[in-house]
C-alpha positions as CSV (number, residue, x, y, z in Angstrom):
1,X,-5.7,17.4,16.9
2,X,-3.4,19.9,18.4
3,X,-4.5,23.4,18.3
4,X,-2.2,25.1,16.1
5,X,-2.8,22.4,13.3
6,X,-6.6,23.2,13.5
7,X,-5.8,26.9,12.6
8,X,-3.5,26.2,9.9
9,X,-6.7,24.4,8.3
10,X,-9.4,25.3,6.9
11,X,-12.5,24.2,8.6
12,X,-13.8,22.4,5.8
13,X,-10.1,20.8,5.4
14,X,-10.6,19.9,9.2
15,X,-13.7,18.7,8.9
16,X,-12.2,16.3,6.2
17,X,-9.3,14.9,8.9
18,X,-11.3,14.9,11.5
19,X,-13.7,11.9,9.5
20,X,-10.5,10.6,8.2
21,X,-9.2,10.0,11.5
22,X,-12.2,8.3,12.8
23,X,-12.2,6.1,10.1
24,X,-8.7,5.2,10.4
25,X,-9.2,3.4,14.1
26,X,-12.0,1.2,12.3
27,X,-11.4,-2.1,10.3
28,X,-10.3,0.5,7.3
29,X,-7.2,1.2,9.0
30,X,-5.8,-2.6,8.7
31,X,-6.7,-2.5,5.6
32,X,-5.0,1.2,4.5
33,X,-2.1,-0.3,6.5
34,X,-2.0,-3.3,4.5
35,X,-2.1,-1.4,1.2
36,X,0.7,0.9,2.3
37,X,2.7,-1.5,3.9
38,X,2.6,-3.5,0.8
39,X,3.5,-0.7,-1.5
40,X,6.3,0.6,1.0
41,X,8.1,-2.5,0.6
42,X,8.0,-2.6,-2.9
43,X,8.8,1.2,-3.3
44,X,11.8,0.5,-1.5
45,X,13.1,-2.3,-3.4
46,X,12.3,-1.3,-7.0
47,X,14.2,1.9,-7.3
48,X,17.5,-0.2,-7.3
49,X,16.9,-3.0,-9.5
50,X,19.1,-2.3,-12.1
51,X,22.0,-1.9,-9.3
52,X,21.5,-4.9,-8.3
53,X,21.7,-6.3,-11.7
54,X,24.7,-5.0,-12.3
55,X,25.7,-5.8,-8.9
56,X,25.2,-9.9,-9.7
57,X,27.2,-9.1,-13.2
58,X,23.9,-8.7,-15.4
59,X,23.2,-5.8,-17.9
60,X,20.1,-3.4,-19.1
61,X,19.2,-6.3,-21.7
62,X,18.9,-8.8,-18.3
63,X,17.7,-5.6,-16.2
64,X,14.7,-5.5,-18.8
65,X,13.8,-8.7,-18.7
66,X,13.5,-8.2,-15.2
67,X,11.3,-6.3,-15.4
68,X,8.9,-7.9,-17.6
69,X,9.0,-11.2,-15.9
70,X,7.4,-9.4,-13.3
71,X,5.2,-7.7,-15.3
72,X,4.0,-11.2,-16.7
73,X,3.3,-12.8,-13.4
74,X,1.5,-9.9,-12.1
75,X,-0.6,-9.9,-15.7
76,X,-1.4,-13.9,-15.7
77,X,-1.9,-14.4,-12.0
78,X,-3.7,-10.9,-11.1
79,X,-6.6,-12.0,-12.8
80,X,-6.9,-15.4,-10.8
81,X,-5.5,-14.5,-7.8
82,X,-8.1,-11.7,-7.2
83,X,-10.7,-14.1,-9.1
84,X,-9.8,-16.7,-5.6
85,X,-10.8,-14.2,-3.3
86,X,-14.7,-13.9,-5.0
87,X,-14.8,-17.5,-4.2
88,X,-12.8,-18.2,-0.5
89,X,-12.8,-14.5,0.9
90,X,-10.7,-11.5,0.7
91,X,-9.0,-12.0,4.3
92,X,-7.5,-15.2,3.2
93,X,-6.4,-14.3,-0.2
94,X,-4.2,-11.5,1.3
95,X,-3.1,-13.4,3.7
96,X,-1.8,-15.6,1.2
97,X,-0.1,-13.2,-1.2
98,X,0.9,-11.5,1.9
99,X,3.1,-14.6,2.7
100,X,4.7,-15.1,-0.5
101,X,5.8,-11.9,-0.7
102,X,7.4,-11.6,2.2
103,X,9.1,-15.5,1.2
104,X,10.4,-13.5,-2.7
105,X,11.7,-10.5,-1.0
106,X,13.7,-12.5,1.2
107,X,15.3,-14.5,-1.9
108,X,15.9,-10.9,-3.2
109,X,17.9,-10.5,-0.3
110,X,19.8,-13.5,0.0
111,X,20.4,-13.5,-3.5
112,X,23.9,-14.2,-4.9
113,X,23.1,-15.2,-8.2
114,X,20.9,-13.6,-11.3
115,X,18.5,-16.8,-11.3
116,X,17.5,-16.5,-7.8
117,X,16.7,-12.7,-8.8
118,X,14.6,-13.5,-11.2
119,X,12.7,-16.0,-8.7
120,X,12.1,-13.7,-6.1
121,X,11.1,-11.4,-8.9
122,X,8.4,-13.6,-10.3
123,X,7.3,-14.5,-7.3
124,X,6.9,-11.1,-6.2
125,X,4.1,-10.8,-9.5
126,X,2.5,-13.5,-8.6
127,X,1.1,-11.1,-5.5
128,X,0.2,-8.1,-7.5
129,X,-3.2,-8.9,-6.7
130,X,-3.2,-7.7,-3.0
131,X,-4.1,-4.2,-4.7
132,X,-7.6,-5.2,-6.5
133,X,-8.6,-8.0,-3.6
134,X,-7.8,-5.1,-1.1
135,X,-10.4,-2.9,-3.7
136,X,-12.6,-5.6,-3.6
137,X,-12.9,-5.8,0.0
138,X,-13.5,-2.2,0.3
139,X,-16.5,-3.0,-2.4
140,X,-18.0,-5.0,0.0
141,X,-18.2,-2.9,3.3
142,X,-19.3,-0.1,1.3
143,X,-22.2,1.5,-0.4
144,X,-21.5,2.4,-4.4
145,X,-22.1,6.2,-3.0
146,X,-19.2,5.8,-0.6
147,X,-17.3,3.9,-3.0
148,X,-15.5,6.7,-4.6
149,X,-14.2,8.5,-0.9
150,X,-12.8,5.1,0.7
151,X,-11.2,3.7,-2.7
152,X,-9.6,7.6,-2.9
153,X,-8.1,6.8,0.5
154,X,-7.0,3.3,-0.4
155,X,-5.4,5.1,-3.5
156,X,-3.6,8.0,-1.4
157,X,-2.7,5.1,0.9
158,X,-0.3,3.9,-1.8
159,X,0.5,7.1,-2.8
160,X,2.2,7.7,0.4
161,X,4.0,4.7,0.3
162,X,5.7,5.7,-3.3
163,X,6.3,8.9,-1.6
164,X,8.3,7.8,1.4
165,X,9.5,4.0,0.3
166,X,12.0,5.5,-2.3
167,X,13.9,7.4,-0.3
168,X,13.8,5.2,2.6
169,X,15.4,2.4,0.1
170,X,17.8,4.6,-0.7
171,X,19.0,5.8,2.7
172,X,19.5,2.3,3.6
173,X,20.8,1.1,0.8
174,X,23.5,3.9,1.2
175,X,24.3,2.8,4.5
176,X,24.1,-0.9,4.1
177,X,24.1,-2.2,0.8
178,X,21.6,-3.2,-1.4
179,X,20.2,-6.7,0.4
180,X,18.9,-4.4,3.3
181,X,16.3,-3.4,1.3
182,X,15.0,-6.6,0.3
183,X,15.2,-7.9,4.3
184,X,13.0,-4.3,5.2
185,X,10.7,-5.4,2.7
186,X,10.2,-8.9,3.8
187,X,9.7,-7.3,7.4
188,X,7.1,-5.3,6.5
189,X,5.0,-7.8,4.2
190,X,5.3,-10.3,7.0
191,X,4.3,-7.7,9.9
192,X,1.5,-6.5,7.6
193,X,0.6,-10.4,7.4
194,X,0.7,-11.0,11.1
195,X,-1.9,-7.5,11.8
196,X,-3.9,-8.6,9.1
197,X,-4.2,-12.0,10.8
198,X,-5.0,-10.4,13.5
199,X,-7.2,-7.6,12.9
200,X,-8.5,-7.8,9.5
201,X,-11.5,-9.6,9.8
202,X,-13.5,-11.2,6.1
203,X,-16.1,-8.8,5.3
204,X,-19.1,-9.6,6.9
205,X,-21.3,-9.3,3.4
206,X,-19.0,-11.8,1.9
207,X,-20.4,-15.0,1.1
208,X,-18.6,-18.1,0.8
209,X,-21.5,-19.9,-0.4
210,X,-22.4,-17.1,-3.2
211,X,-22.4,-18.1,-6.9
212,X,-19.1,-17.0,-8.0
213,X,-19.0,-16.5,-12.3
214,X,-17.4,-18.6,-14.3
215,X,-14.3,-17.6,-16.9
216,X,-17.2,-17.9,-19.5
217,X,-19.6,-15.6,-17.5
218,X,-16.8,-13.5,-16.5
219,X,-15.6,-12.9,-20.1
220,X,-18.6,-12.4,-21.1
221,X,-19.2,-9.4,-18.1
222,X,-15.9,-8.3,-19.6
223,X,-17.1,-8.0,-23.2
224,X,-20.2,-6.3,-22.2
225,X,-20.2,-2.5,-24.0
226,X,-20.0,-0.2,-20.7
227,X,-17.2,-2.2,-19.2
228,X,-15.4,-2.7,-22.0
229,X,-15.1,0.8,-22.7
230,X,-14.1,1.5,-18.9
231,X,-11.6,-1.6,-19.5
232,X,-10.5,0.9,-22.6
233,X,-10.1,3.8,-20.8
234,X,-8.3,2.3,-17.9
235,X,-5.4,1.2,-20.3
236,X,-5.2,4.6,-21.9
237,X,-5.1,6.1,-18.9
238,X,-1.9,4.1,-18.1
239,X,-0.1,4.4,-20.9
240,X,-0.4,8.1,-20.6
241,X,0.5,7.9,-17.1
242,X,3.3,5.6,-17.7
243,X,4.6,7.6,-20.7
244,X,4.7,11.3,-18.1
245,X,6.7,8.4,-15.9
246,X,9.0,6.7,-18.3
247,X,10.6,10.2,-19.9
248,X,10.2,12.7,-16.5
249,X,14.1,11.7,-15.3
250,X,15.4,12.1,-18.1
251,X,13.9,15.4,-19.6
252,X,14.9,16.7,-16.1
253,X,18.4,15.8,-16.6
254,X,18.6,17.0,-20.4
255,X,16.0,20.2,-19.7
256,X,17.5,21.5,-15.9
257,X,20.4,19.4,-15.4
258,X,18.7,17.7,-12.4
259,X,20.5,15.1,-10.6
260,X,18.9,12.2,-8.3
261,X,18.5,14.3,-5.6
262,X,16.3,16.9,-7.1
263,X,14.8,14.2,-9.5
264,X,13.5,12.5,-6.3
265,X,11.9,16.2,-4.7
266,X,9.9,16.5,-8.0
267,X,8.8,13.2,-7.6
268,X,8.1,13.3,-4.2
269,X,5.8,16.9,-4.9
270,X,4.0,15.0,-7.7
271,X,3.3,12.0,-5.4
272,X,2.0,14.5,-2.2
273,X,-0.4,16.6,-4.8
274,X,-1.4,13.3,-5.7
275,X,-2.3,11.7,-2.4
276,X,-3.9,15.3,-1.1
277,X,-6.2,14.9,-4.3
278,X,-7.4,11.1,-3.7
279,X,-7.5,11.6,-0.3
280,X,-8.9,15.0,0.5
281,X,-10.3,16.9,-2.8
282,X,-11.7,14.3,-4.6
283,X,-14.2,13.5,-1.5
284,X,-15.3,16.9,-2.0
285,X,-15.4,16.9,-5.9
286,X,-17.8,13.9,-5.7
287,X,-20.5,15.9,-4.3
288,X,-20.3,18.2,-7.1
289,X,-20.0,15.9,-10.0
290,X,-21.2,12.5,-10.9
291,X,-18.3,10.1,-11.8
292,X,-18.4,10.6,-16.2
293,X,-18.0,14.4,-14.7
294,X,-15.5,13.8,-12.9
295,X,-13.4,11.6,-15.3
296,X,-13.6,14.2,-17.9
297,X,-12.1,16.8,-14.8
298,X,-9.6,14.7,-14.1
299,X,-8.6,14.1,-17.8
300,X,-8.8,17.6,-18.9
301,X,-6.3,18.9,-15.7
302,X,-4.1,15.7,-16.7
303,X,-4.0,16.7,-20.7
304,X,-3.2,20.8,-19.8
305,X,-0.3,20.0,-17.5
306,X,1.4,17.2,-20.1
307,X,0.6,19.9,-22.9
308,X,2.3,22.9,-21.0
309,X,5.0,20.6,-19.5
310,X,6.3,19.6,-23.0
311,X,7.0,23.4,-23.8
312,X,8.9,24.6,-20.1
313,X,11.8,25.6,-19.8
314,X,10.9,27.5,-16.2
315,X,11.0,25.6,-13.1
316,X,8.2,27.4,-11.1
317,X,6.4,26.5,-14.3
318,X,7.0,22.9,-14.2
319,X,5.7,22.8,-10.6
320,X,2.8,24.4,-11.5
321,X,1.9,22.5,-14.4
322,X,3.6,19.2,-12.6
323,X,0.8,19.6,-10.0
324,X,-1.6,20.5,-12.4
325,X,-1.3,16.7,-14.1
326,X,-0.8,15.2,-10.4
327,X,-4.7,16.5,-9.8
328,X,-6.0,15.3,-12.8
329,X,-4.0,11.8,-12.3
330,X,-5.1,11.6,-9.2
331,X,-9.2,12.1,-10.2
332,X,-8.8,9.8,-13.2
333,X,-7.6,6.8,-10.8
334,X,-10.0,7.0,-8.2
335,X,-12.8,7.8,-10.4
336,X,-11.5,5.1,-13.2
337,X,-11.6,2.1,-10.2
338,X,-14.7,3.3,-8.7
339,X,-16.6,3.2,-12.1
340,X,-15.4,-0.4,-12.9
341,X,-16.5,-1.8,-9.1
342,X,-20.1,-0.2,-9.2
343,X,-20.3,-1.5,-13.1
344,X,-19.4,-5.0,-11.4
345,X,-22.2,-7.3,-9.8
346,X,-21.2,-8.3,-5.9
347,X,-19.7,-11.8,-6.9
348,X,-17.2,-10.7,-9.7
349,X,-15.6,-7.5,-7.5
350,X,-12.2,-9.5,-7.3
351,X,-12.0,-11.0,-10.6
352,X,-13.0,-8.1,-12.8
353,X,-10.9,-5.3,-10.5
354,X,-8.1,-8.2,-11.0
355,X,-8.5,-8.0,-14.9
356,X,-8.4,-4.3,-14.8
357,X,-5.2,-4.3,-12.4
358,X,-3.6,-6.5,-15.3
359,X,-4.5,-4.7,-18.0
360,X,-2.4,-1.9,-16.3
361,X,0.3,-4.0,-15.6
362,X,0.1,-4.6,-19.4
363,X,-0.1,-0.8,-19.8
364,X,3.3,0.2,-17.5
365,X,5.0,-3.0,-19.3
366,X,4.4,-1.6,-23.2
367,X,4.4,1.7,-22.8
368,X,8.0,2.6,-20.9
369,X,10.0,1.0,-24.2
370,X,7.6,3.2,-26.4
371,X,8.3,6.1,-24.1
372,X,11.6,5.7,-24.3
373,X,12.0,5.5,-27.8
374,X,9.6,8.9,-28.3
375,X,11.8,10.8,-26.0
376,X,15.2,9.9,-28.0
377,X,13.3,10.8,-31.0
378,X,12.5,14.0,-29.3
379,X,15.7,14.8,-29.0
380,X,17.2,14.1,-32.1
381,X,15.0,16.4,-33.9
382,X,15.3,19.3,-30.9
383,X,12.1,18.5,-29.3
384,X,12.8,17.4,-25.7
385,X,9.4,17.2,-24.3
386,X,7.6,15.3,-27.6
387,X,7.0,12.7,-24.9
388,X,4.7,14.5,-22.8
389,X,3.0,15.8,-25.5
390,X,2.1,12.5,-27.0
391,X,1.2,11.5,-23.6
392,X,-1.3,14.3,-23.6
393,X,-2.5,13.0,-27.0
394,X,-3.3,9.7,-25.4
395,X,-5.2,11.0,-22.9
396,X,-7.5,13.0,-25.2
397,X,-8.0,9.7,-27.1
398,X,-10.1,8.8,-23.6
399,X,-12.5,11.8,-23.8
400,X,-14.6,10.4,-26.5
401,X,-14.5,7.2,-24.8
402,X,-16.4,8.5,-21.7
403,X,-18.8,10.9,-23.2
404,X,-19.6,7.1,-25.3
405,X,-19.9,5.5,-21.9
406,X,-21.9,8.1,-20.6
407,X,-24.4,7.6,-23.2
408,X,-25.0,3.8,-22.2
409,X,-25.6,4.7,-18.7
């Protein structure tokens, strides 16, 4: 590290890098790679969907149904997609889903026509799963105490990708119309499938021979109390999440008069407090607090910054209380997936880190009409940030929740 970084940081902070980049030039580097690779490419294709629509002569109506094809996929094939790599391996499953979605973001490109949209689209959710098998991989090369560090760098990994694949999208897009984002994102899925081919090897605790649960056994691992209740939490979490999401353009247009451009820099702060939490903080929390402790952190930060941020009218104010919610989202995550993989027994990682990764896909599908609808509520009766506050609301619906899982522990 170059010397005048090292004094800019604290030497606990350096400390913290210093591990981070040794672990980067280990097998946890393809893997980060993979996950930010993968969420790059869709970051920089999402953001102009409903151009695109429009674009092929569709409107919001077929925009939204868009969206929830994918949405569907992702929340039918999640499940069994990450359930596949339990029983043939993680390298081979991502290798897979790799491949296709490098195949659907090449039909996005190419595509002339509103049906072929929609195919690349649903295709695309059919490999929503690379998230949870890539969770489930990190389950098996690590120990459940070491769990909660590497799954908070797998989490900043994607972080980093929804900070930077937005505005990459956008720059190109600007330049060179919208297919070049789809082409950009079939590059990288398919150089992200060649390293992994390459370097990634199959964990070397996986089994193929290992007793892998059946749906029965699985729903029944499901329905058990403590993971149901984490299963509960998780959902909450992202509807409260989805709804601070859904409403935060808009408010900043009605509330500051915000445009793209400075729409994108809050979004791009909220993202970097995010990843510095997962990636650097939490590590550190996590030798303070044992995981309830540190979901009930990460929920209390998250519920003061949506309860101040539905009453500000002050921009320094919003940034504050905007990063304020980015910390506790960023604990709640981590801690939320890390607490569902050590409830999970070695050969159900996949499947049950699949069912939770659909259950938020269920999440981000409901809740952005319900956002929507509470924020034009909020307006009508001179309340602009009701949204947030309900959001807020949600998430002390959770608190309960854990104090109740805490007890079966």
């Amino acid at each position: 590290m170059p010397q005048p970084l090292k004094t800019l940081i604290s030497p606990v902070y350096s400390s913290l890098l210093v591990k981070f980049l040794a672990t980067i030039r280990s097998t946890y580097s393809v893997l980060f790679s993979v996950v930010f690779l993968d969420n790059l490419g869709f970051a920089t294709v999402v953001p102009y969907l409903f151009f695109y629509v429009q674009y092929l002569g569709g409107d919001t109506l077929l925009y939204g149904v868009l969206l929830a094809s994918y949405s569907l996929m992702s929340f039918v094939f999640t499940p069994l997609v990450a359930r596949l790599s339990d029983r043939y391996g993680r390298r081979k499953i991502l290798l897979a889903a790799l491949a296709v979605a490098s195949f659907a973001y090449f039909l996005f490109g190419v595509a002339q026509a509103l049906w072929l949209l929609f195919l690349g689209r649903m295709l695309s959710g059919t490999t929503a799963a690379t998230v949870p098998v890539a969770q489930a991989y990190v389950a098996d090369v690590t120990t459940k105490e070491q769990r909660l560090r590497y799954l908070g760098l797998l989490g900043a990994a994607a972080g980093l990708a929804f900070i930077f694949g937005p505005a990459i999208g956008g720059t190109l897009s600007t330049w060179f119309g919208y297919s070049v984002r789809s082409f950009l994102a079939s590059a990288l899925a398919f150089s992200n499938l060649v390293s992994a081919y390459f370097l990634l090897p199959e964990p070397a605790a996986f089994n193929s021979k290992r007793t892998v649960l059946s749906f029965r056994a699985l729903l029944g691992t499901i329905k058990k109390r403590k993971m149901a209740l984490l299963l509960s939490m998780y959902f909450l979490f992202f509807v409260a999440f989805v709804f601070l999401q859904s409403a935060l353009s808009p408010w900043l247009q009605t509330a500051f008069g915000f445009g793209s451009l400075q729409t994108g820099l809050i979004f791009f702060f909220i993202g970097a407090v995010s990843v510095f939490t997962q990636a650097v903080l939490l590590p550190l929390l996590g030798k303070r607090f044992d995981r309830p402790q540190l979901a009930i952190l990460g929920i209390i930060f998250f519920i003061i910054g949506l309860g101040i941020l539905s009453f500000v009218s002050n921009l320094v104010v919003l940034l504050v209380v905007a990063a304020v919610a980015s910390f506790g989202f960023g604990i709640q995550f981590v801690t939320y997936n890390t607490l569902i993989s050590v409830n999970t027994s070695e050969e159900s990682q996949g499947a049950t880190l699949g069912v939770a990764w659909a259950i938020a896909g269920a999440a981000q599908s409901i809740a952005p009409v319900l956002a929507a609808s509470v924020f034009g509520f909020g307006v009508s009766v001179g309340f602009i940030g009701l949204t947030f506050f309900v959001s807020a609301l949600i998430g002390t619906v959770t608190v309960p929740l854990v104090f109740w899982f805490k007890r079966q522990v």
